[in-house]
C-alpha positions in Angstrom: 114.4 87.8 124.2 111.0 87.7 125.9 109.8 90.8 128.1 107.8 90.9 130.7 103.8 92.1 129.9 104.5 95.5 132.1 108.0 96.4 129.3 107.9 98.3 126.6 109.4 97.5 123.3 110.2 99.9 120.8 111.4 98.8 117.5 112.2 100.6 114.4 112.0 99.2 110.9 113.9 99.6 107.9 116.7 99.2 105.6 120.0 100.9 105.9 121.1 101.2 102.6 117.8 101.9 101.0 117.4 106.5 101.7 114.5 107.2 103.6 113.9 103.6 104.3 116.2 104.1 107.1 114.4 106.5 109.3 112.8 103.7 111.2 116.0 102.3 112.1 118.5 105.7 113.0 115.3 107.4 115.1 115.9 103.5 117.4 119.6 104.4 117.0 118.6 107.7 118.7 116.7 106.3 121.5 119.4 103.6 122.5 121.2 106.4 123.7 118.6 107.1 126.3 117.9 104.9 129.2 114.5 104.3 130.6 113.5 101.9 132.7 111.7 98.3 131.5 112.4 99.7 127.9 113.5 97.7 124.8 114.9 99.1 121.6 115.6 96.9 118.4 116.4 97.1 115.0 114.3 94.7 112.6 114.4 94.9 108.8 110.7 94.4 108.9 110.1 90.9 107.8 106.3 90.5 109.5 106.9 87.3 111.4 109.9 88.3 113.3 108.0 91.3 114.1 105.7 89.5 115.9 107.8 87.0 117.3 110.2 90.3 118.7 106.8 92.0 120.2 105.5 88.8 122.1 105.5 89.2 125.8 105.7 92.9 125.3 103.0 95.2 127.6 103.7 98.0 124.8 105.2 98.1 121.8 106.2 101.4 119.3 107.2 100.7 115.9 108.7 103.2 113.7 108.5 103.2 109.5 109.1 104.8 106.5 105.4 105.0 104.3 105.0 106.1 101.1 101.6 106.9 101.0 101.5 109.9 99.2 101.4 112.5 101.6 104.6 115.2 101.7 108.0 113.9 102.5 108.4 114.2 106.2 104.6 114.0 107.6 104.3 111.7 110.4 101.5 109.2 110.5 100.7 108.1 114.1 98.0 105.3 115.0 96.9 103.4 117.4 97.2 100.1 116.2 95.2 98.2 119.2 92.2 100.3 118.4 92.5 100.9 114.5 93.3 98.3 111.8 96.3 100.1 109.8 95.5 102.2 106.5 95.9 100.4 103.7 97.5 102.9 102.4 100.5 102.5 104.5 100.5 98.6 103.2 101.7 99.9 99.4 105.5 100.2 100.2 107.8 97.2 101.8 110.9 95.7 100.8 109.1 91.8 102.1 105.6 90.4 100.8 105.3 90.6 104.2 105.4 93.9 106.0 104.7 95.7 109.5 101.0 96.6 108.4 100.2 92.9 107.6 102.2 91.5 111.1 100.1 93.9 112.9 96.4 93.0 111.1 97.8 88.8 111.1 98.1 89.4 115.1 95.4 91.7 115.5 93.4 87.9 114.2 95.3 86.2 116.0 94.4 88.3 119.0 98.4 88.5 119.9 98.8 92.6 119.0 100.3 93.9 122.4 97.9 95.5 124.5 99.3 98.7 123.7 100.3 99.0 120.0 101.7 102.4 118.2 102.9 103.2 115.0 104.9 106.2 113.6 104.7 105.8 109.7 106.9 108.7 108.6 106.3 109.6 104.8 109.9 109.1 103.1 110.9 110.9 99.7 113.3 108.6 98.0 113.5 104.8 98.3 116.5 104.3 95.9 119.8 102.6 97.1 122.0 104.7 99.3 122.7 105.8 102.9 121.1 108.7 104.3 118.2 110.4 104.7 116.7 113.4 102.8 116.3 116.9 104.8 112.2 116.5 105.3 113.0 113.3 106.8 115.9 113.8 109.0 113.2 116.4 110.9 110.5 113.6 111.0 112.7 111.4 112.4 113.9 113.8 115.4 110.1 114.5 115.8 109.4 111.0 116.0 112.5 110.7 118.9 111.5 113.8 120.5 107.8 112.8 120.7 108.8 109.3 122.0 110.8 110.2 124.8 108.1 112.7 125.6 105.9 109.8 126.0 108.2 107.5 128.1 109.0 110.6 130.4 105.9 111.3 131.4 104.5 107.6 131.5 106.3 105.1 131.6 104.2 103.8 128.3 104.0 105.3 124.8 99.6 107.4 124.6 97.6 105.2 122.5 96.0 107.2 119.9 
């Protein structure tokens, strides 16, 4: 699916059966049930070339994770990824060798990062095998829809920074 360099692509990241690993992909479940105009949502399990083959062509892209970076369960993490190489910090948790935080610094040398690049990193608790997500990051993930459709209300395209 290509978009044109004016949509907007939000993706969110994850796997389903894996807790808080998840949140990435119910808060795009959430957001499919709104409609805004020249706006994308996927699902991706977070394998880092499909990632970038998803975002090509995109003006904007959003991508939503679970980190484990040591911060409390539920923080959200928000970057700029166009202007700010991701933390390494957020690079210490991913079920492939090849995550979101190394897609985004491989096209960031590549020079192919969408012109507008944000990422909600939202601090999970548990990581073992099951379905569902633990209380502190069920409220992340509503923040991180909430905050979202904010965004696309108001313009169109997700702030950077």
């Amino acid at each position: 699916m290509s978009l044109r360099r004016s949509g907007t692509l939000v993706i969110g990241v994850g796997n389903a059966f894996r807790s808080d690993d998840a949140v990435g992909l119910i808060v795009a479940q959430r957001l499919k049930q709104a409609s805004f105009d020249n706006v994308t949502v996927r699902e991706e399990s977070g394998e880092g070339a499909a990632l970038i083959d998803a975002w090509h062509g995109a003006g904007a892209v959003v991508l939503i994770d679970a980190v484990c970076s040591g911060a409390e369960p539920g923080t959200v993490h928000r970057l700029d990824a166009q202007s700010q190489p991701v933390p390494a910090k957020f690079r210490c948790y991913s079920t492939h060798a090849f995550g979101v935080a190394e897609a985004i610094e491989l096209a960031r040398a590549l020079n192919q990062l969408p012109p507008v690049c944000t990422v909600y990193g939202i601090e999970g608790k548990s990581f073992t095998a099951g379905v569902g997500l633990s209380p502190e990051v069920e409220g992340a993930a509503q923040q991180v829809v909430e905050r979202v459709m904010q965004d696309l209300r108001e313009n169109g395209l997700p702030h950077s920074g």
